[in-house]
N, C-alpha and C positions, 0 to 999 in steps of 0.2 A: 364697536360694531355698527356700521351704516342700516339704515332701516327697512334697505332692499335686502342686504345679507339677512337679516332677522327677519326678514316675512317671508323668505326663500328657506332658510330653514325651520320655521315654523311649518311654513307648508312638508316639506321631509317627513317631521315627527309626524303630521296627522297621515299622510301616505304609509307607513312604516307602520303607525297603527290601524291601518284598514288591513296591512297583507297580514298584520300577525291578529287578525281576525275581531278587532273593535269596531262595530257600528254605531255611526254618528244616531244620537238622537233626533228624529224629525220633530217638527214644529208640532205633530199630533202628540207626540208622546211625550209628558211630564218625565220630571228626574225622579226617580226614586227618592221618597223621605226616607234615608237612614242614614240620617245624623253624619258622624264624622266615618261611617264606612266607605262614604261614597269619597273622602279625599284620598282616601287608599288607593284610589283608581287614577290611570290615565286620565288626562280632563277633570277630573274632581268628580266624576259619573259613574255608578257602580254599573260593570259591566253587562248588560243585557245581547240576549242573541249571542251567548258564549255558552262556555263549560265550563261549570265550576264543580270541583271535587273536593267532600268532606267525608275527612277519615274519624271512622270511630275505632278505636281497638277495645271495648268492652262494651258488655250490653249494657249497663246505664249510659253510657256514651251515645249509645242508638237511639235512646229515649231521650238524650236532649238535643240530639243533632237533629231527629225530628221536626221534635219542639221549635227550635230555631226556625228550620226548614218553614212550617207551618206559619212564624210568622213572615217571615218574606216574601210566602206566596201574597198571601195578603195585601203586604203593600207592591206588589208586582203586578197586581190583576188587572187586568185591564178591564173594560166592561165588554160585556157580551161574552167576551173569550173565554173560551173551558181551558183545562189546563188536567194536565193525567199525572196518577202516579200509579209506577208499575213495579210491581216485586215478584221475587218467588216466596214469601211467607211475608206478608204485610204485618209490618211493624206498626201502624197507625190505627187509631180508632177513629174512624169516618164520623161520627158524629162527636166525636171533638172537636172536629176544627169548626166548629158554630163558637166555639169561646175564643177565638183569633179572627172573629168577622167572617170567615168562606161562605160566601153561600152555596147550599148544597147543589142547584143545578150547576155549577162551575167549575165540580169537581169529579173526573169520570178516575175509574182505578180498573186495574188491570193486573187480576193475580193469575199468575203462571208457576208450568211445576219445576221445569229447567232454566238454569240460569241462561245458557245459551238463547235462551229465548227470550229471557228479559233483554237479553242486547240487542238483538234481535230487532222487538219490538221496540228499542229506544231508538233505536237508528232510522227505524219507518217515521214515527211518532214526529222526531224532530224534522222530517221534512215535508210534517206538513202546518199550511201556513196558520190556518184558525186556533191551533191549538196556542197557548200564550205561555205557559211555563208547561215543562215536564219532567216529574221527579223520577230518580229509578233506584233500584237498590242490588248493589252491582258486585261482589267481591273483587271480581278481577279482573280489570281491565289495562289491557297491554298499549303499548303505543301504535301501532296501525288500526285498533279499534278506535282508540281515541281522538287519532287524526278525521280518519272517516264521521267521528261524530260532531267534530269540530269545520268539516267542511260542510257538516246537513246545515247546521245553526247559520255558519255564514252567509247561507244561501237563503233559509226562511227568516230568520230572526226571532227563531225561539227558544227561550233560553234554559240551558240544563242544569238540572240540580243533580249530581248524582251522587248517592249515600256508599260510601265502599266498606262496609262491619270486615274488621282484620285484614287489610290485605296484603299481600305474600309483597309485592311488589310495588314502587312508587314511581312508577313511567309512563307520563302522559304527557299529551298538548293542553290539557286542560290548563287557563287564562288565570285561576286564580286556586290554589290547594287552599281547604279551611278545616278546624280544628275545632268543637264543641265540649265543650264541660258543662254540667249541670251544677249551678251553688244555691243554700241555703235560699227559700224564696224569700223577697221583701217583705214587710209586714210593717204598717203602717199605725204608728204610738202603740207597737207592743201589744197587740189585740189579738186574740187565739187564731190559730186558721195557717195554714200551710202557707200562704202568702200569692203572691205575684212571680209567677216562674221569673228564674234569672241565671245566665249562662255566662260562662268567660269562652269570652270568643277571640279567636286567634289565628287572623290571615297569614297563615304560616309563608305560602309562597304569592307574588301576584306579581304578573308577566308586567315589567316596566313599571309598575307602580311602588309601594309603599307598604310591606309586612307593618301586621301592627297587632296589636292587643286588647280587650274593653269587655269591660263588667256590665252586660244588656239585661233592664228585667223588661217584660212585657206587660202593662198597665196601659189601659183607657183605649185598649183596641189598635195601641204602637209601640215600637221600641222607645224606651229610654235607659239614654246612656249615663253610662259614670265617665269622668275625666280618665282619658284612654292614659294609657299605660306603656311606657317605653322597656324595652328590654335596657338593662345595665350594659354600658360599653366595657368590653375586657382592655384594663389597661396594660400595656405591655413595656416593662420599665427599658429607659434606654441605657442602650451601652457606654459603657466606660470608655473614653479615648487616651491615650496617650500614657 
């Protein structure tokens, strides 16, 4: 391949990821530290100024997809920029997230009594520009809702976290579906104490990039990883000829 064919279609891919809704980082904005999630992504860049949707099917499942959640805001914050999270029964305890770095002017919440109103409100939220992350806790969300929330992001570049506890249905534009488990925490030479939260996180779906796997604890105020983990390929024996 000549090197005009190869930078004519290089250019393609990065066109093809701005319609299907990836924004180039600016020279202002650093790459998110997280480890090998970010090669998951287009560019090697974990997606910002998208939609990303994490399904819990049980309530421990909620309490670590949280967990998770809480730390990515973290490494997501920008300085100055607030960042909201809105439910109809808040699953979070606000003065937790001091033990994942937040500081508390940074984080505004927003509890409401109908879910329709939590949609609502995420649809407003995300289109406006100061806010910098905004979480929601959403049961069910159809695909013309999630388009319309996927064109607010494009337009501000702020990016959605949205938590889905059980939901009926798995049809969306969301960029990236993710999966949280809560494991056993770290504990460091076998010393008493609940440990260092730690999740098996699992990029189920992600638009053009790289499904993947990885055992994250949180220790010293970041993720760290364990050597990520491939799914087994199904061998399928071949046929007999002749």
């Amino acid at each position: 391949m000549s090197a005009f064919n190869a930078e004519h279609i290089a250019a393609l891919r990065q066109e093809l990821l701005r319609w299907q809704g990836y924004r180039p980082l600016t020279g202002a904005c650093a790459e998110p530290a997280l480890g090998p999630l970010n090669s998951a992504f287009p560019n090697g860049i974990f997606a910002t100024g998208a939609v990303h949707e994490f399904i819990a099917a049980r309530a421990e499942d909620m309490a670590a997809t949280s967990g998770f959640i809480t730390g990515l805001l973290h490494t997501l914050l920008k300085k100055d920029n607030p960042s909201l999270w809105i439910s109809a029964a808040r699953n979070i305890y606000p003065p937790a997230l001091a033990a994942f770095g937040i500081p508390v002017h940074q984080m505004l919440f927003a509890d409401l009594r109908r879910e329709k109103d939590v949609l609502w409100t995420l649809e407003e939220a995300l289109k406006c520009t100061p806010l910098n992350v905004v979480v929601a806790e959403v049961r069910q969300l159809d695909f013309t809702s999630s388009r319309r929330l996927q064109l607010a992001v494009e337009t501000s570049g702020v990016t959605a976290l949205i938590i889905r506890p059980q939901p009926r249905v798995l049809d969306s534009t969301s960029i990236a579906r993710w999966q949280i488990r809560s494991l056993p925490g770290s504990i460091d030479d076998d010393l008493p104490g609940v440990g260092f939260p730690r999740w098996k996180v699992e990029l189920l779906r992600v638009r053009n990039g790289k499904p993947g796997s990885w055992e994250i604890t949180w220790r010293d105020g970041q993720f760290a990883f364990k050597e990520e983990t491939v799914p087994a390929k199904k061998i399928i024996p071949m046929r007999k000829t002749g």
